[in-house]
N, C-alpha and C positions, 0 to 999 in steps of 0.2 A: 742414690744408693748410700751415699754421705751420711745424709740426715739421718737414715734408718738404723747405720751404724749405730749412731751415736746414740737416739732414743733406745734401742736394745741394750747397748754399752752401761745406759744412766740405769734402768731400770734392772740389771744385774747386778750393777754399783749399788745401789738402793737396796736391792733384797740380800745384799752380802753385807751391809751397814744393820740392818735391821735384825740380823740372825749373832752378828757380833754385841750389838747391844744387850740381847737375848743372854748370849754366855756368862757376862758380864754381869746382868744382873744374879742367873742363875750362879756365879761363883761370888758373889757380895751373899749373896742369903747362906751361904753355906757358910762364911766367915763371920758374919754379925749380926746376921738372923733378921736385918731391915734393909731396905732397898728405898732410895730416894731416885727417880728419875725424871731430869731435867729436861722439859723440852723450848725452843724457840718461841713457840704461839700456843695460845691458846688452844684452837681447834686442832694441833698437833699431840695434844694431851689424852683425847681419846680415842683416836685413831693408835697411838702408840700402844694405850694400854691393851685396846683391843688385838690386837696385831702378838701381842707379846703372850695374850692370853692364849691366843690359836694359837701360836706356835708348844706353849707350854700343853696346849692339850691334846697337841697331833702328837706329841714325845712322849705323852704319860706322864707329865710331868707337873700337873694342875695342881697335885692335894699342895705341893711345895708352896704355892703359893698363896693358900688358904690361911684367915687369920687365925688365932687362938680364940678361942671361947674361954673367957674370963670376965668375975664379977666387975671390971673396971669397963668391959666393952660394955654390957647390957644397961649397966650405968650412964653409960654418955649416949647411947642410943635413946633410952628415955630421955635423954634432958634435948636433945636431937628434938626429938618427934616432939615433946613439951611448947619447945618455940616456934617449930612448925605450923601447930595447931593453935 
C-alpha cells in the first residue's frame, strides 16, 4: 500500500508542477508577450509543449498563444521551406 502511496503522491506532484508551469508561462506572456521554456531532455520538449497546449485549450485559453501574422513570419517560412526543399 506504501508503493501505491507514493506513485499516486508522484503523479499529483507532477500534475500540480505541470499546471504551475502553465501559470507561469501564462503570466510571462502577459508581461513580455514571449515565453522561452526550458526543459531537461530533449523528448521532454514535446511532451511539455503539448501538455501546455491541452491545458491552454481546455481554459479557452489557446488564441493566447497564437503567433502574430507578420511580413517577417511569412519571410522566414519561405526561406524555411527554400532549404527544406
Amino acid at each position: 500500500m506504501k508503493n501505491i502511496t507514493k506513485v499516486v503522491g508522484a503523479a499529483l506532484n507532477e500534475s500540480f508542477l505541470v499546471f504551475l508551469r502553465y501559470c507561469k508561462v501564462v503570466c510571462s506572456i502577459f508581461v513580455v508577450l514571449k515565453v522561452m521554456v526550458f526543459v531537461h531532455a530533449r523528448n521532454e520538449t514535446v511532451r511539455t509543449a503539448n501538455v501546455l497546449c491541452e491545458i491552454a485549450r481546455n481554459s479557452g485559453q489557446m488564441l493566447m498563444f497564437a503567433a502574430d501574422k507578420s511580413a517577417r513570419l511569412a519571410e522566414a517560412l519561405k526561406q524555411v521551406s527554400s532549404v527544406l526543399l
